[in-house]
N, C-alpha and C positions, 0 to 999 in steps of 0.2 A: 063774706065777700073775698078775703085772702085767701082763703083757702080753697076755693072754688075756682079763683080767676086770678093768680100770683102775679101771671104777667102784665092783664091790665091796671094791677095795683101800681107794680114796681115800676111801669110805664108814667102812668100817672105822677109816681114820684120824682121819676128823673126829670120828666119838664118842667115840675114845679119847680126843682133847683136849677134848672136851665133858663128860666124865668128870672129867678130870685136874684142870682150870682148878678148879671146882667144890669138890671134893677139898684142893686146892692151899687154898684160900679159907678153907674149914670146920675145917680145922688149923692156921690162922695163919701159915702158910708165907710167903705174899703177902697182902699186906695191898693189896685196892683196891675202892673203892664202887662200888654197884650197877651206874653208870654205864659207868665203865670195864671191867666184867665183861662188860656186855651187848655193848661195842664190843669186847672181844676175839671174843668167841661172834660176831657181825656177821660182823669180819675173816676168822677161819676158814671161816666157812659161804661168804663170798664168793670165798675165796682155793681152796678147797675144791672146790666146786662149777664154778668158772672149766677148773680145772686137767682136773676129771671133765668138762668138753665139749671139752676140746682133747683131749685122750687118749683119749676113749671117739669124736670123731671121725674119729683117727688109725687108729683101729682098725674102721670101717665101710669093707669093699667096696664099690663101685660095684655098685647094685642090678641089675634085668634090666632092657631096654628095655622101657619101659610101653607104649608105642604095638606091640610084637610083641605085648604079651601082650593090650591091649584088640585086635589082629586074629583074635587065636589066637581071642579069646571070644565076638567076630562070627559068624566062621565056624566056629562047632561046630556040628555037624547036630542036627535040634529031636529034643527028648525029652530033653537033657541037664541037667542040673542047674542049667548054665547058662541056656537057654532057658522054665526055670522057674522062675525071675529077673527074665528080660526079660520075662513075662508078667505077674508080680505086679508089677511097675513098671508095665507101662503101665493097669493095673487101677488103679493106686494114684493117677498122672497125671489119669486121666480123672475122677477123685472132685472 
């Protein structure tokens, strides 16, 4: 599952401590003011979030060549879905 879907993991994670901390608080467990509550929730979400762009990067293929596929969309012969596109663009240009 990590490995396939980073971000819904580390997603998962962080509410769970976003949950916890709160929890933790409200039963006297840890005793810390406002301040330090919100710098932990901060830490998390920064620590969190850092972690879900390197690992949800790690996990992006190199896309297709944009320049094949802007030719590919050049040269498709008119009537295409494409071509009625580049029609309502230059309609839209000329306004």
């Amino acid at each position: 599952m990590f490995t396939k879907e980073p971000a819904v993991v580390l997603g998962a994670i962080a509410e769970i401590i976003k949950a916890i901390v709160p929890t933790l608080i409200i039963f006297g467990i840890i005793h810390w003011t406002d301040v330090q509550t919100a710098q932990v929730m901060l830490l998390v979400g920064v620590v969190v979030g850092s972690l879900n762009i390197v690992l949800t990067r790690s996990q992006v293929m190199p896309g297709a060549d944009v320049n094949a596929l802007i030719r590919t969309a050049v040269n498709m012969p008119s009537g295409t879905p494409v071509e009625a596109v580049k029609a309502a663009q230059e309609v839209k240009d000329t306004k």
